[in-house]
KEKOLRO-343595 format. One line per 2 residues: number of its first residue (from 1); for each residue x, y, z of C-alpha. Coordinates in Angstrom, 1 decimal, decimal comma, m for minus. Example, Ala and Ser with C-alpha at 12.3 -4.5 7.8 and 13.67 -1.06 7.14 Angstrom:
# KEKOLRO-343595
1> 12,3/m4,5/7,8 | 13,7/m1,1/7,1;
# end
This chain:
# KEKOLRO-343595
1> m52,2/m14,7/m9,6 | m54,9/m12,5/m8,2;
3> m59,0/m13,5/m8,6 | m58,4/m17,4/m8,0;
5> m62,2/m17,3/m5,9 | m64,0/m14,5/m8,0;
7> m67,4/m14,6/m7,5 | m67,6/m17,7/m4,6;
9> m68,3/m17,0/m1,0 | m67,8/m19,4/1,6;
11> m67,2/m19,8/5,6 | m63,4/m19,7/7,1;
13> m63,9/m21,5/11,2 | m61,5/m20,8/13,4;
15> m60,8/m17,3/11,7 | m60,5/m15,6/14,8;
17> m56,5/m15,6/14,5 | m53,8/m17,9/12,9;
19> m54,3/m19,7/9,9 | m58,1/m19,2/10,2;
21> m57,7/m15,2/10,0 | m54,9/m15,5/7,5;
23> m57,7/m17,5/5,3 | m59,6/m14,9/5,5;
25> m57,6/m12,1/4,4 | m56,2/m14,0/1,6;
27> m59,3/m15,6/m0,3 | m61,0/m12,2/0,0;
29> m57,5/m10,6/m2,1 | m58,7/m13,6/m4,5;
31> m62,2/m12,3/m5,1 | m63,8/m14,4/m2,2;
33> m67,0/m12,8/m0,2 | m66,0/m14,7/3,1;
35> m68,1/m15,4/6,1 | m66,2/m16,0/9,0;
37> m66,8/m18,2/12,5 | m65,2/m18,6/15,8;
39> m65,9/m18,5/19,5 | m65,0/m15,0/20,4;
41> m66,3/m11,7/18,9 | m63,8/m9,4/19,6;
43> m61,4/m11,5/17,6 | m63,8/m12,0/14,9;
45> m64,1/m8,6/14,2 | m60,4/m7,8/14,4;
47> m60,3/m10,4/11,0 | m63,3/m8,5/9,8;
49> m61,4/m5,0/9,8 | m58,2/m6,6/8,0;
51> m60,8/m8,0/5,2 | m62,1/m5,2/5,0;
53> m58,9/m3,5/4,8 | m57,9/m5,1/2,0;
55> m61,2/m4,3/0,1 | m62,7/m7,5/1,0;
57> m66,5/m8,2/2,1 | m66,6/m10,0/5,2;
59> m69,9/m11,1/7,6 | m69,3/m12,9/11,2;
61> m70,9/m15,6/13,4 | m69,7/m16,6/16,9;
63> m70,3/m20,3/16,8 | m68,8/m23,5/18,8;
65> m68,9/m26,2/16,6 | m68,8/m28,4/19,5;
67> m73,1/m27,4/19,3 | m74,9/m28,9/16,7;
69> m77,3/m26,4/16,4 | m74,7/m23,1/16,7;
71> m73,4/m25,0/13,3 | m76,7/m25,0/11,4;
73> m77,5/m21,3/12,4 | m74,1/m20,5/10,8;
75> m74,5/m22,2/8,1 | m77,8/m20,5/7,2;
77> m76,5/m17,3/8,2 | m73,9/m17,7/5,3;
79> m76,5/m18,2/3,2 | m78,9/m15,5/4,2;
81> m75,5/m13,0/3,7 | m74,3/m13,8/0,8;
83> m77,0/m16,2/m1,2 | m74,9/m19,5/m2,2;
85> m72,0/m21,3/m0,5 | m69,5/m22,1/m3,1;
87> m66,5/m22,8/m0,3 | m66,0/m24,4/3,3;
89> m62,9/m24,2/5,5 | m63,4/m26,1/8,6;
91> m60,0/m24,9/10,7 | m61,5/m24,7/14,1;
93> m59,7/m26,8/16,4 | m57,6/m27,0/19,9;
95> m55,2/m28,3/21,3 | m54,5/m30,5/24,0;
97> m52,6/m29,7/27,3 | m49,9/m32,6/27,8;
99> m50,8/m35,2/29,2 | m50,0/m39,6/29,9;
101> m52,6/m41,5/28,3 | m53,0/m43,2/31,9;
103> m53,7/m39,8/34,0 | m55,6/m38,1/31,1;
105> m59,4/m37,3/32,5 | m61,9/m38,3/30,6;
107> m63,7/m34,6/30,2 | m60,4/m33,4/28,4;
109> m60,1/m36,5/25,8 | m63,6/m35,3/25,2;
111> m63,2/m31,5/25,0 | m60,8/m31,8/21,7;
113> m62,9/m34,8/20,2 | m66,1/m32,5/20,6;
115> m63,9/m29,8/18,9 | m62,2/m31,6/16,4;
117> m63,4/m34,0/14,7 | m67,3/m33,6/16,0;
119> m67,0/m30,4/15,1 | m65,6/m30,9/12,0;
121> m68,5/m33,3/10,9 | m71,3/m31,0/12,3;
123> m69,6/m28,8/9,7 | m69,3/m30,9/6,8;
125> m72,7/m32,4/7,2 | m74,4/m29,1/6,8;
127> m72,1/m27,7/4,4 | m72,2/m30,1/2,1;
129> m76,1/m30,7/2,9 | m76,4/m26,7/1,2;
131> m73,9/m27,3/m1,4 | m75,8/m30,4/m2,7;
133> m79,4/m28,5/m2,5 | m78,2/m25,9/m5,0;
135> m76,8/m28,4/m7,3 | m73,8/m26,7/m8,3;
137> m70,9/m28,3/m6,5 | m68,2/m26,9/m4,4;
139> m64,9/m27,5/m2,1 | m64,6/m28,2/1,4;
141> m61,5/m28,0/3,3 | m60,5/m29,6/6,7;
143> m57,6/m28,8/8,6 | m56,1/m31,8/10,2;
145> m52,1/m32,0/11,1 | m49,2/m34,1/10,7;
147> m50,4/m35,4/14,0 | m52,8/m37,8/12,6;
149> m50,3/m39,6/10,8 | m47,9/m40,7/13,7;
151> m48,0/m41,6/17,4 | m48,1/m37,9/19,5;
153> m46,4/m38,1/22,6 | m48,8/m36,3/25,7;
155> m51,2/m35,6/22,8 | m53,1/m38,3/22,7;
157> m56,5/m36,7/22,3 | m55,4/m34,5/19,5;
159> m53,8/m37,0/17,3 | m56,7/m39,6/17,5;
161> m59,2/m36,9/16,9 | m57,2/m35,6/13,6;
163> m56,7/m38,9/12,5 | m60,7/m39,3/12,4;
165> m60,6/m36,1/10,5 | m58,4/m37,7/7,9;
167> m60,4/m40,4/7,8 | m63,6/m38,6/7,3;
169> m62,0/m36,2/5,1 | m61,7/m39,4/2,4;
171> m64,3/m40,9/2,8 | m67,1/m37,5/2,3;
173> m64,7/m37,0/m0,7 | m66,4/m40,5/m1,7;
175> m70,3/m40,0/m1,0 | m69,9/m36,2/m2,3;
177> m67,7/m36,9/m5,5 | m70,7/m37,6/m7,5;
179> m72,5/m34,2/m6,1 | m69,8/m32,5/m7,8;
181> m68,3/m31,6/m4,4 | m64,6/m31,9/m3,7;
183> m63,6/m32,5/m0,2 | m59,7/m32,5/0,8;
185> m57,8/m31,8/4,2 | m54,4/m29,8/4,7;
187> m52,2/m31,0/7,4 | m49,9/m28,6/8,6;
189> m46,6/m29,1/10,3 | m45,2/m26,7/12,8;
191> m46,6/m23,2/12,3 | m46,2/m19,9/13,4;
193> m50,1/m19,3/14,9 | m50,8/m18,6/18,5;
195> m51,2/m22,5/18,8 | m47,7/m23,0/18,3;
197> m46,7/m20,5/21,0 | m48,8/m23,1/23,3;
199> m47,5/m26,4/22,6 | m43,9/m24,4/22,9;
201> m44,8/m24,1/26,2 | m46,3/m27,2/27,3;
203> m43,5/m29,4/25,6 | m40,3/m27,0/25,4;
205> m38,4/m29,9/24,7 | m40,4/m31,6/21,8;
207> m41,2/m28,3/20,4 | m37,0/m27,6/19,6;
209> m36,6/m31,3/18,7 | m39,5/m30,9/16,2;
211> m38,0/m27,5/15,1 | m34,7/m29,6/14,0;
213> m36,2/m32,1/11,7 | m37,8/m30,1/9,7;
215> m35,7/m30,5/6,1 | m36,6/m26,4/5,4;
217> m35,0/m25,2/8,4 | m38,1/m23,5/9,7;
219> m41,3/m23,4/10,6 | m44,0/m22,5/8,3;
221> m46,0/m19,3/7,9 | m49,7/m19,0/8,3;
223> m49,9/m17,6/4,9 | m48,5/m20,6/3,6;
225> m51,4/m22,9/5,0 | m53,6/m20,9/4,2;
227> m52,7/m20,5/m0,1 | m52,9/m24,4/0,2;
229> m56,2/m24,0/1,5 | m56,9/m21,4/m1,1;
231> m55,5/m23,6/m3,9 | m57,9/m26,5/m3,2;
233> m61,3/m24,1/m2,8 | m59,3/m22,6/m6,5;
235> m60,6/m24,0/m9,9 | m56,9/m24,9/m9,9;
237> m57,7/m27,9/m7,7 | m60,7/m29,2/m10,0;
239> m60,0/m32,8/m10,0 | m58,4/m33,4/m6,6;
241> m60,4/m34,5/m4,0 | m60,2/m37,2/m1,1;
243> m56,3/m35,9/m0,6 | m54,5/m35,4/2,6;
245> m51,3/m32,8/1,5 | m48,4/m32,2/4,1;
247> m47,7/m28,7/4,6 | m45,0/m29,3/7,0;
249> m41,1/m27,6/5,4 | m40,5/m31,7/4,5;
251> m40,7/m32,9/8,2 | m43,2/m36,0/6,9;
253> m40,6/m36,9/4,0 | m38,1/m39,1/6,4;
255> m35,6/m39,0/9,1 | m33,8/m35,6/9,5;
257> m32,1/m33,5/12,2 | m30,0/m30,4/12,4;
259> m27,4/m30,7/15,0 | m27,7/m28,3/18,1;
261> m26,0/m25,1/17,7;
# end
């Protein structure tokens, strides 16, 4: 089904590779002028070719949403481009190196709540701020991660931080419901992003655990995150809002292991 964002523009963070850049290349097959943010140029404009690639139209921002005032300039830099802001993806996050809760330093529990859940609600503020000034509604999208919903072994920092972004995922979907704004999170399970290849190789043996339990037998594709994503910006998704969906191959859905080979 081709078109499902004809005529909407929005911002994509964290579009600089993974699921951010596969956002990117898909909303803009569905119509989507898309305006894309992350920390690093060079990998910004790598997305920006494969938009444009695929006959997309595609404008870029550096911007650490860890800065308050980096977020507002790309915010009205969206605007400036392209005139309205129909969508918002907020998929800029890190992870965290492993590490016991009592040897963790304080700047690095810091460094992924600054990014991830700070960051994320710099971004919402000001996105849904526009949306409400043009009166017309709109979807927002945080990325948060199965990690919010459990205890995370060496992850501490991470899994509180993505819990907050649940949290103030349903709640914005509250204050902005009657704006005509719908505000939902995806929570991916184990996918195949550069991230991944990271927490393989800070936790070998979690990461092959993990890869057992998941009910699919694999781990999920970028893509696949990021037509959930697409889905909820969609028309499809018009009366869904405040919901946190598991994209995760079943790994959330109960006990389940594969033996060794």
């Amino acid at each position: 089904m081709q078109g499902l964002l004809e005529g909407k523009c929005g911002i994509i963070t964290g579009a600089g590779s993974g699921m951010g850049r596969s956002m990117a290349v898909i909303f803009a097959q569905h119509g989507a002028k898309v305006f894309i943010a992350a920390r690093r140029a060079e990998k910004l404009e790598e997305t920006k070719k494969l938009v444009e690639e695929v006959g997309g139209t595609c404008e870029y921002i550096t911007c650490d949403i860890a800065d308050e005032d980096q977020v507002k300039a790309m915010v009205a830099a969206e605007v400036e481009a392209f005139g309205q802001l129909d969508f918002a993806v907020n998929a800029a996050s890190i992870e965290t190196k492993k590490s016991m809760i009592w040897e963790m330093p304080t700047e690095s529990f810091k460094e992924v709540l600054d990014i991830d859940l700070y960051g994320t609600f710099f971004c919402m503020r000001e996105e849904s701020a526009q949306m409400v000034k043009q009166g017309k509604g709109g979807s927002i999208v945080n990325f948060s991660s199965g990690a919010a919903l459990l205890g995370c072994y060496g992850m501490t920092p991470y899994a509180c931080a993505k819990a907050g972004v649940n949290s103030i995922t349903k709640s914005a979907a509250l204050d902005c419901g009657p704006e005509g704004i719908r505000v939902n999170a995806v929570m991916p399970g184990m996918t195949v992003t550069p991230m991944i290849l990271q927490f393989k190789s800070h936790f070998p043996d979690l990461y092959d655990q993990m890869e057992r339990q998941i009910p699919l037998g694999r781990l999920a594709e970028a893509e696949e995150q990021a037509t959930t994503a697409l889905f909820l910006c969609s028309e499809l998704s018009s009366a869904i809002t405040g919901e946190l969906i598991e994209v995760d191959g079943g790994y959330m859905a109960g006990r389940f292991e594969r033996p060794k080979e």
